[in-house]
C-alpha positions as CSV (number, residue, x, y, z in Angstrom):
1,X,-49.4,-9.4,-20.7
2,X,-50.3,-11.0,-17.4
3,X,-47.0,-9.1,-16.0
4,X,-47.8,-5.7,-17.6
5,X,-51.1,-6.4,-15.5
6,X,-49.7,-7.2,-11.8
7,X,-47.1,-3.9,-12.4
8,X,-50.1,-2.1,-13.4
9,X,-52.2,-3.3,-10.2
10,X,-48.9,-2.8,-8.1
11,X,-48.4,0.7,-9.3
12,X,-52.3,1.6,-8.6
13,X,-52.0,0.4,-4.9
14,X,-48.7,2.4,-4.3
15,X,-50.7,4.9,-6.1
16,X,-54.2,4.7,-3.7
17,X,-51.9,4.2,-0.3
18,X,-49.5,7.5,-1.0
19,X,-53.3,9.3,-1.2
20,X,-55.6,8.4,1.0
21,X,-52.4,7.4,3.8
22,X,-50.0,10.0,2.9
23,X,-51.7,12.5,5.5
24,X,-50.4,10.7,8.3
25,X,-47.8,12.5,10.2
26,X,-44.4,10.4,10.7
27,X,-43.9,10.1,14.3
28,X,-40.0,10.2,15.2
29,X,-40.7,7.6,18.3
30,X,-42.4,4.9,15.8
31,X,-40.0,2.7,14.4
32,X,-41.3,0.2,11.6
33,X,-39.5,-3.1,11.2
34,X,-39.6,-5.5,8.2
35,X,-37.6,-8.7,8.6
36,X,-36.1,-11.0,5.7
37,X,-38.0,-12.9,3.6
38,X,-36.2,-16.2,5.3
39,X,-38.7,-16.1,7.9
40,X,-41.5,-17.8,5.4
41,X,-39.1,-20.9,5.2
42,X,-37.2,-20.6,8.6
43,X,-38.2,-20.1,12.2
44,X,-36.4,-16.5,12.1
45,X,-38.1,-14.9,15.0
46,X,-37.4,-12.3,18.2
47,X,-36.0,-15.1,20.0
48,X,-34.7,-17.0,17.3
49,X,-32.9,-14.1,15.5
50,X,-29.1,-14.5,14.9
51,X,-29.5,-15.5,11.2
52,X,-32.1,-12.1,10.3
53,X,-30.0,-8.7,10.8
54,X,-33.1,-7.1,11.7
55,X,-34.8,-9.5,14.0
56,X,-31.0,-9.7,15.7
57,X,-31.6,-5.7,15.8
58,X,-34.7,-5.6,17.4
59,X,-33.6,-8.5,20.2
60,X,-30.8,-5.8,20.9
61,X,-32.9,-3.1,21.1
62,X,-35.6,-4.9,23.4
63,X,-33.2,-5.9,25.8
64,X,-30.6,-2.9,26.2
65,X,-33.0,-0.1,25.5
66,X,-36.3,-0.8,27.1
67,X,-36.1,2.2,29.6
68,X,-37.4,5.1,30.4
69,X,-36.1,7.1,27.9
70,X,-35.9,4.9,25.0
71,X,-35.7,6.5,21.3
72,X,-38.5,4.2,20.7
73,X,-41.9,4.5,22.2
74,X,-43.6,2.1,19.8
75,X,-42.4,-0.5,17.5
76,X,-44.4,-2.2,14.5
77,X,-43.4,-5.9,13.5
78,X,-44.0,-6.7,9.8
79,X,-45.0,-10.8,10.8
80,X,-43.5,-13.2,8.0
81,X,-44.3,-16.5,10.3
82,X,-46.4,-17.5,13.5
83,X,-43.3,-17.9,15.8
84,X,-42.8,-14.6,15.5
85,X,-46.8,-13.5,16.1
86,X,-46.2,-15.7,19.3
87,X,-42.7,-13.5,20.4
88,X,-44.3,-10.5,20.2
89,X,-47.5,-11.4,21.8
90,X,-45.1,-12.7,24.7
91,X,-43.0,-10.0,24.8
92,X,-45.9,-7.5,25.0
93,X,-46.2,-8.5,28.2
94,X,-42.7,-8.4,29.3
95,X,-41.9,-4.4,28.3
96,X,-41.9,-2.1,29.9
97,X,-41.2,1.4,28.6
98,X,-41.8,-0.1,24.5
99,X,-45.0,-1.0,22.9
100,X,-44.1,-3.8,20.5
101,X,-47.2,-4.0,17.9
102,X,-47.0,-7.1,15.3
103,X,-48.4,-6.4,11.8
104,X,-49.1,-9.1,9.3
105,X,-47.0,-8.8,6.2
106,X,-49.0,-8.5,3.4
107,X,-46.3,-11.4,1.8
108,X,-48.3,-13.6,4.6
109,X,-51.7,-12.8,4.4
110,X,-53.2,-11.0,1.2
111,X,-55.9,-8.9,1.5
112,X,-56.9,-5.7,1.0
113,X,-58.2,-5.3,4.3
114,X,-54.5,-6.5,5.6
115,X,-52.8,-4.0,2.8
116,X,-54.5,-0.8,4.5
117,X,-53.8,-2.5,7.9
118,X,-49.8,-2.4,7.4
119,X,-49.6,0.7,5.5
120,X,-51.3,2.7,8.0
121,X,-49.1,1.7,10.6
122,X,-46.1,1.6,8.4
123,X,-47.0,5.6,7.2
124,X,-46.6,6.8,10.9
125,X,-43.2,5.6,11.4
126,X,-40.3,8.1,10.5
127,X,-37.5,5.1,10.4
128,X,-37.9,2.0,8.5
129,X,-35.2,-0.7,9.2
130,X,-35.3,-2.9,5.8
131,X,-33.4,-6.5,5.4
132,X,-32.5,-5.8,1.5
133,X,-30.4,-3.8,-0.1
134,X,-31.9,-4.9,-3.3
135,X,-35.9,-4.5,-2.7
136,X,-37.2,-0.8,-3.2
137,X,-40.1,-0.3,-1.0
138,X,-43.4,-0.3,-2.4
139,X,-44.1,2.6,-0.9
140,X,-42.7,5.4,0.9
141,X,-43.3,8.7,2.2
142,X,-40.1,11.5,1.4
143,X,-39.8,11.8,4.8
144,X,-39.4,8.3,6.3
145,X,-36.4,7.3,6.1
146,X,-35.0,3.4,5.3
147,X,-32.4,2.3,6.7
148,X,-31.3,-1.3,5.2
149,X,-29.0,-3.6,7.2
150,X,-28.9,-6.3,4.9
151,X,-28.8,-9.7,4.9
152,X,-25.6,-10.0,3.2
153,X,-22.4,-8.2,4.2
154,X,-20.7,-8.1,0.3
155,X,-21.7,-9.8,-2.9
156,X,-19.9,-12.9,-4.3
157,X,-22.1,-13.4,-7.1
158,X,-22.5,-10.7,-9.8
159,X,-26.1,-8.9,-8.6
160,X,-25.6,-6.1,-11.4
161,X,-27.6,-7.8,-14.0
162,X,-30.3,-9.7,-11.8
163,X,-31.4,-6.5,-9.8
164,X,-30.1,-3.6,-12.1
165,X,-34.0,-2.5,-13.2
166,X,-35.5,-3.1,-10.0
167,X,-33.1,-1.0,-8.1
168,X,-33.5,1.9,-10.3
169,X,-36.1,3.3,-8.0
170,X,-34.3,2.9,-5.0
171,X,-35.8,4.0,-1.8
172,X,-32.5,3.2,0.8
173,X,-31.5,6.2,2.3
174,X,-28.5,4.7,4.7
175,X,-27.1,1.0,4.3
176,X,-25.1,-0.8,7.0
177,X,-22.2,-1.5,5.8
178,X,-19.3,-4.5,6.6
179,X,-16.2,-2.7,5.1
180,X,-15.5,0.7,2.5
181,X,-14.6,-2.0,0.4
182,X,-17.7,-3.9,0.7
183,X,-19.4,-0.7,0.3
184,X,-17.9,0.2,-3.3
185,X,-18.4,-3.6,-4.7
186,X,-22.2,-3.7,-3.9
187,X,-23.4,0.1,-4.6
188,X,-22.4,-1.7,-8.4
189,X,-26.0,-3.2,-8.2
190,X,-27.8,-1.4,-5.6
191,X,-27.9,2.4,-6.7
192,X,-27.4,3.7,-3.4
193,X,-25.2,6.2,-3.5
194,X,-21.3,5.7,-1.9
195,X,-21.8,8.1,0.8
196,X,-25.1,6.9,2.1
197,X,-23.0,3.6,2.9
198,X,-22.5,4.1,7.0
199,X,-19.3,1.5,7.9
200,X,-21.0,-0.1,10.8
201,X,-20.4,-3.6,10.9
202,X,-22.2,-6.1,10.0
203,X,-24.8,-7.0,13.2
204,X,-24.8,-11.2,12.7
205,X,-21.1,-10.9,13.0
206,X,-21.7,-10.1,17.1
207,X,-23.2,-13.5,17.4
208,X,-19.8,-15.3,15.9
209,X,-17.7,-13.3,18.2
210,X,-20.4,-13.8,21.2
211,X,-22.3,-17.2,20.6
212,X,-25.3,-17.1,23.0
213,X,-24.7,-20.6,22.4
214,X,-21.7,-22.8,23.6
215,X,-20.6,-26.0,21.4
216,X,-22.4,-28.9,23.6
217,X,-25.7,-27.2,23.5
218,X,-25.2,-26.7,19.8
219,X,-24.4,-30.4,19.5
220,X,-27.1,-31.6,21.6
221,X,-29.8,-29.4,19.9
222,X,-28.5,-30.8,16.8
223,X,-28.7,-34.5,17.6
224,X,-24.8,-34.9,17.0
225,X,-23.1,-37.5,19.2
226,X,-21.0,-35.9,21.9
227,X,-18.0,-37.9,20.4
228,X,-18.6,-36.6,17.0
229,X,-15.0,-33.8,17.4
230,X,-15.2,-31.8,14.2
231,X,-18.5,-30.1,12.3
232,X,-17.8,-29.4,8.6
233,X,-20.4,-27.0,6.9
234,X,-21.1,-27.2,3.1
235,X,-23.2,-24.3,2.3
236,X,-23.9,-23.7,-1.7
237,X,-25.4,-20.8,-2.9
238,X,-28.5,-20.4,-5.0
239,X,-28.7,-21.1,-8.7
240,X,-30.2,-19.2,-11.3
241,X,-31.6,-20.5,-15.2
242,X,-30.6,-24.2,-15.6
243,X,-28.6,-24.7,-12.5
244,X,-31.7,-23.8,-10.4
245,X,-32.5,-26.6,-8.7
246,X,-29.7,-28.6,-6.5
247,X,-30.5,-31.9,-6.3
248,X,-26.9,-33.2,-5.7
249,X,-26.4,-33.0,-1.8
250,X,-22.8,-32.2,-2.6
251,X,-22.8,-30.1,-6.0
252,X,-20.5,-32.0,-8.2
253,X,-19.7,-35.3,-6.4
254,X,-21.3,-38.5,-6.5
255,X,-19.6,-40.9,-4.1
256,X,-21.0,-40.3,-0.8
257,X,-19.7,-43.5,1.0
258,X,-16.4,-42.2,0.0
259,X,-16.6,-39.0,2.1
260,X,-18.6,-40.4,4.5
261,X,-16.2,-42.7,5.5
262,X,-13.4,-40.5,5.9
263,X,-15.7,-38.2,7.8
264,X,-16.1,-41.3,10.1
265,X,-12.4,-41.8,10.2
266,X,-11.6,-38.1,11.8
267,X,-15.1,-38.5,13.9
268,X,-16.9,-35.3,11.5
269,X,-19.9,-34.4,10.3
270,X,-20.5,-32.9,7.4
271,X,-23.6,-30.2,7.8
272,X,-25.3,-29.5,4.1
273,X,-27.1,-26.3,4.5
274,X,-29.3,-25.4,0.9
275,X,-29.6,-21.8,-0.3
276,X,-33.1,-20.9,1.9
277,X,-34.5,-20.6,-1.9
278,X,-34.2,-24.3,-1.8
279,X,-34.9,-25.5,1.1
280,X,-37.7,-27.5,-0.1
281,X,-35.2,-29.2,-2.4
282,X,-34.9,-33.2,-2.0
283,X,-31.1,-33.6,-2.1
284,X,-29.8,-37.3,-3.2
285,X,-27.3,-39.7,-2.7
286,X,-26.9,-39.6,1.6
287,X,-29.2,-41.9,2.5
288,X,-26.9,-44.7,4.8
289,X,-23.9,-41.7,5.5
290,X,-24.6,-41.3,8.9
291,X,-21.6,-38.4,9.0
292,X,-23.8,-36.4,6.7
293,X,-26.6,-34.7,7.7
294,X,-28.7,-32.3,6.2
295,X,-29.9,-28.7,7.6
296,X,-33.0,-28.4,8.7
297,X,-34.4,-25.0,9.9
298,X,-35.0,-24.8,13.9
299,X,-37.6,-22.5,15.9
300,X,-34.4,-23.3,18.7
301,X,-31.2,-22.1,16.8
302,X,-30.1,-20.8,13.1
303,X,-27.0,-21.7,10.8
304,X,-25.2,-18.8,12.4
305,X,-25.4,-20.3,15.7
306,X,-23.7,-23.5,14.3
307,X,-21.0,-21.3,12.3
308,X,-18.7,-20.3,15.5
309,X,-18.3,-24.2,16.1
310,X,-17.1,-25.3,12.8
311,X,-13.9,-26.6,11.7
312,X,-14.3,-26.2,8.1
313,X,-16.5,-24.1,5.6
314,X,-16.7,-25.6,2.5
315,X,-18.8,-23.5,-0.1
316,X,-18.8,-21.9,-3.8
317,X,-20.1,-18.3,-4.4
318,X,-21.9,-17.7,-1.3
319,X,-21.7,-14.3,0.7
320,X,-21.8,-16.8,3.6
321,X,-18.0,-17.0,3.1
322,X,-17.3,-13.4,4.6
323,X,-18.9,-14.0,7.4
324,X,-17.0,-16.9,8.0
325,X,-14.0,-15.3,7.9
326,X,-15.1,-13.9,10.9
327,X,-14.3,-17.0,12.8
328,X,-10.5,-17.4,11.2
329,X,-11.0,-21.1,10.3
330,X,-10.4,-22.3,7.0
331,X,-12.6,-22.3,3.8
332,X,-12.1,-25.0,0.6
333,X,-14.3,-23.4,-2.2
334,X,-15.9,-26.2,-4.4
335,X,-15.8,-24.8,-7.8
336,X,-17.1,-27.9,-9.9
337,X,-19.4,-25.7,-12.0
338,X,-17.5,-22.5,-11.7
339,X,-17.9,-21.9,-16.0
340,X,-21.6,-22.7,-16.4
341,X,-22.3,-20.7,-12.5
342,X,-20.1,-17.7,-14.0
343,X,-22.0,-18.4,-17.7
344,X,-25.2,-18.2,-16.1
345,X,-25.0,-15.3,-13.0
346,X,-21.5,-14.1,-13.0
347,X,-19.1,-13.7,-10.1
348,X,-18.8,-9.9,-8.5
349,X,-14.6,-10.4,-9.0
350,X,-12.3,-10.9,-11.5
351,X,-10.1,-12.8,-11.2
352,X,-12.0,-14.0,-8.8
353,X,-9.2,-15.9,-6.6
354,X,-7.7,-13.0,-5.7
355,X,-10.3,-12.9,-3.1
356,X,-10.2,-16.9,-2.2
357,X,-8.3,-17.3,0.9
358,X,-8.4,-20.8,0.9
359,X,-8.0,-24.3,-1.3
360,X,-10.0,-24.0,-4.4
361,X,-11.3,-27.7,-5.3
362,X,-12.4,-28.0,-9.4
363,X,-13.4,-31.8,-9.1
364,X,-14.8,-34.5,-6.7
365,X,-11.1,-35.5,-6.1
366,X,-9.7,-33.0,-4.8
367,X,-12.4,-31.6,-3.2
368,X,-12.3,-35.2,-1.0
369,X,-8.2,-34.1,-0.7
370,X,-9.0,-31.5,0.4
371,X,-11.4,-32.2,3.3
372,X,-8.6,-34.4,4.4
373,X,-5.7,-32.5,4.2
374,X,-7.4,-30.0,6.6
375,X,-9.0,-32.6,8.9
376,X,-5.3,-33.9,9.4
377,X,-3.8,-30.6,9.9
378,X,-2.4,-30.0,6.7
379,X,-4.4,-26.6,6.3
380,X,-4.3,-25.0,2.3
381,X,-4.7,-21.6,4.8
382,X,-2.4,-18.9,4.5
383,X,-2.6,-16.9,7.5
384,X,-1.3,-13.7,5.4
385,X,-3.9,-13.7,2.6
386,X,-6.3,-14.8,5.1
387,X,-6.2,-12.3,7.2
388,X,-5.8,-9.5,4.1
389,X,-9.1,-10.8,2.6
390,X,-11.0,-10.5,5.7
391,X,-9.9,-6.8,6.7
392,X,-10.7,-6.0,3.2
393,X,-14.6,-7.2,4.0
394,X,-14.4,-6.7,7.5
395,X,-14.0,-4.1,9.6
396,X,-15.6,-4.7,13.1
397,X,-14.7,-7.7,14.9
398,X,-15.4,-6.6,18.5
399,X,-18.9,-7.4,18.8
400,X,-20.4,-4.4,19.3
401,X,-22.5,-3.6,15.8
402,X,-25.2,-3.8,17.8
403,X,-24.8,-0.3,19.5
404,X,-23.0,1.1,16.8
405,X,-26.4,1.0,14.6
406,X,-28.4,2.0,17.5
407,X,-26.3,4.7,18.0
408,X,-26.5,6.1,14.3
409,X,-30.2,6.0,14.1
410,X,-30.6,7.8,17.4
411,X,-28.4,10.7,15.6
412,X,-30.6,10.5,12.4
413,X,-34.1,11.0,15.1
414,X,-32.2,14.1,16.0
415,X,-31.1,15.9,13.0
């Protein structure tokens, strides 16, 4: 009943806006920009963008195209978090030719008052640039146009019965995609159609090739002793039903001094980075391991500024394993739960290590062998699968998705 009543409410509003709004003319040189959700737990902002496609988007497009004749005259900023109220403030300032406006996300401050607020900005804008692939816009005028870049590059986990209903009324008219491949496997869920899938790259990958970081001001941001030689990241991916809250720091393992001595032996850390849907998550078992830290979100840096510099991914089902491919160091894929994940979600592959390129670990024990075999060199990677998997996902490399994006929606202004 009560969620009958909040689709009833939520269709009324789309309803009252596409009426009293729709009049507004769409201005070609008004761009509208909606960031992830991630920014209401991390300090995603327009300096601290590299792990938000869009926020990374909009850096590139304040600092290569502010000029005179930019596509651009004036760009809104859905705000999901202060730091990025404080950015654009700032960088108000700093353009020149652009006219960066921020607008409070309704998902940050409800009120009606702020509802008509965004909406009346967001109804002059002719391109919307959208973080995901599988949110429909509330509302949308036929001719604006959304254009996602989203905040995956291909699915691991099965999204086909999660988001099937809710992307039945799909509003994406382009999506940015990694590969053809990675096109095919998530139009499954999405409902976009093949051809409005634009092989561009995948715009986080630019910071992997190009860290605006270099490895001792990683380290040093991080608090990680200079002597400290390898990082190892363990990044899990989000749990649905009965697996939904990850209170193992290591999901399946239970001897901690175990690893963290051999950590200590080959001078590594091991970086635990929680799903961002839980984040707030108290993971147990690490207290006294001093080689095993867990992530916590920076207003200085994001996980993808750490990713160029690791060693090692270790992970399960996470689309974070693509991107990493990126880098050409070895994964280890900690499978401990793989029935009851599979059970519960389902994997977007079958068989789905056909796609692993890398040591697949089933229980705490060889998980740990495996950690060790790599650390000494004795790498599970095979260079030819490897490489194979990652063309399949990726096509750009060269750091330049950046321009490549800009360059498409500059043609879509002028058809």
């Amino acid at each position: 009943m009560i969620l009958n009543l909040k689709y009833c409410l939520k269709q009324a509003c789309k309803f009252v806006f596409k009426i009293v709004l729709g009049w507004l003319p769409c201005r070609n040189d008004f761009l509208f920009i909606i960031p992830e959700d991630s920014s209401l737990r991390e300090s995603f902002s327009i300096k601290n963008y590299t792990g938000d496609n869009v926020l990374f988007f909009l850096h590139y497009l304040l600092e290569c195209h502010d000029v005179i004749d930019a596509p651009f005259k004036k760009i809104y900023l859905s705000i999901l978090n202060d730091v990025t109220y404080k950015d654009c403030c700032e960088l108000q300032k700093q353009l020149k030719y652009i006219q960066l406006l921020p607008i409070v996300s309704p998902k940050m401050h409800k009120c009606i008052l702020n509802y008509i607020r965004y909406y009346f900005a967001f109804l002059k804008c002719k391109i919307i640039i959208t973080p995901d692939v599988m949110s429909p816009l509330l509302v949308k005028k036929g001719s604006q146009i959304d254009i996602c870049l989203n905040y995956y590059a291909c699915p691991f986990k099965s999204d086909v019965a999660k988001h099937n209903e809710r992307t039945r009324m799909q509003t994406k008219k382009y999506v940015a995609a990694s590969s053809d491949f990675a096109s095919r496997m998530d139009m499954c869920a999405s409902h976009v159609p093949y051809f409005d899938y634009k092989v561009l790259g995948f715009i986080r990958h630019d910071n992997i090739v190009n860290p605006r970081f270099d490895k001792p001001t990683i380290k040093k941001m991080m608090g990680i002793d200079e002597k400290i030689k390898n990082i190892i990241l363990y990044t899990p991916t989000h749990r649905d039903g009965q697996l939904a809250k990850q209170h193992q720091a290591i999901i399946g393992c239970d001897d901690y001094t175990k690893l963290n001595t051999l950590l200590n032996v080959n001078s590594a850390i091991l970086l635990v980075k929680s799903h961002v849907g839980m984040l707030d998550d108290v993971l147990t078992g690490v207290d006294g391991c001093s080689n095993i830290m867990i992530y916590k979100p920076s207003s200085c840096y994001t996980f993808y500024d750490i990713l160029p510099y690791a060693c090692l991914l270790i992970t399960d089902y996470s689309s974070i394993y693509f991107d990493f491919l990126v880098t050409g160091k070895p994964v280890v894929f900690n499978f401990s739960d793989r029935e009851e994940y599979e059970r519960n979600r389902g994997l977007s592959y079958n068989p789905v290590e056909l796609f692993c390129a890398g040591k697949i670990a089933y229980t705490e024990e060889e998980l740990y062998a495996a950690i060790e075999n790599e650390l000494n060199g004795k790498t599970y990677k095979n260079d030819k699968h490897y490489n194979d998997v990652k063309n399949l996902f990726i096509k750009y490399t060269d750091g330049k998705t950046g321009d490549r994006v800009y360059d498409f929606i500059c043609k879509k202004i002028a058809e």
